[in-house]
PLY file of the C-alpha trace (Angstrom):
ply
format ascii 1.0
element vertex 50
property float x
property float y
property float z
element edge 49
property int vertex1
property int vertex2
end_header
-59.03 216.71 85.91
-56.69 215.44 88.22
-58.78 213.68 90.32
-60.79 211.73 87.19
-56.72 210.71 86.40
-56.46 209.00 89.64
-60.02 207.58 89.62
-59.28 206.06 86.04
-56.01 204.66 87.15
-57.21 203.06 90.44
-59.60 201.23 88.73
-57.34 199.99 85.94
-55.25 198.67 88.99
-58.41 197.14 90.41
-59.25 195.02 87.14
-55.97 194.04 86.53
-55.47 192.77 89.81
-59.00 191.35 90.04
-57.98 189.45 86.45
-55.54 187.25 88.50
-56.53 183.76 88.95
-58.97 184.11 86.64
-58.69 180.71 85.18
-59.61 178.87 88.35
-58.84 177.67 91.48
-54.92 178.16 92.36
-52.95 174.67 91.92
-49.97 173.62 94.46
-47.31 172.94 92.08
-45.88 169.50 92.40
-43.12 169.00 95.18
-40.11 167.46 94.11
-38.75 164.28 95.27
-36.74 164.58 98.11
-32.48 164.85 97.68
-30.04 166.54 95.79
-30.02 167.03 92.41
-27.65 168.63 89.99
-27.70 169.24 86.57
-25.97 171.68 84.41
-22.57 171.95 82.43
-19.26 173.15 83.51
-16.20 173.79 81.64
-12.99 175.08 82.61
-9.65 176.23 80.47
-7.25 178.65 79.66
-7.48 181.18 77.37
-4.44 182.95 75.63
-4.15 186.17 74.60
-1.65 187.29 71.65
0 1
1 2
2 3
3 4
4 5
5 6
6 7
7 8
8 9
9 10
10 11
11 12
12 13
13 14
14 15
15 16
16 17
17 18
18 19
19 20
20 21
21 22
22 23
23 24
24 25
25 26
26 27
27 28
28 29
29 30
30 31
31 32
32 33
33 34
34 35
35 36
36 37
37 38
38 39
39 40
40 41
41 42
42 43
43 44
44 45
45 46
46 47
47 48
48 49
């Protein structure tokens, strides 16, 4: 029993990982143009306790 366990969840992994890239040929995400960019939002203060 144990053995049919294993089987079964070896091939599980096997189509899951044979699923990947499934939708075609792997894209190379676009590069970004070169520099330094920030973005974001800052905020400083005090906070008081009573």
């Amino acid at each position: 029993m144990t053995r049919i366990l294993v089987f079964s969840l070896l091939m599980l992994a096997a189509a899951l990982l044979g699923a990947c890239g499934v939708d075609g040929e792997p894209e190379r995400p676009e590069r970004p143009e070169p520099g330094i960019t920030v973005s974001g939002r800052v905020a400083v203060g005090v906070v008081r306790i009573q």
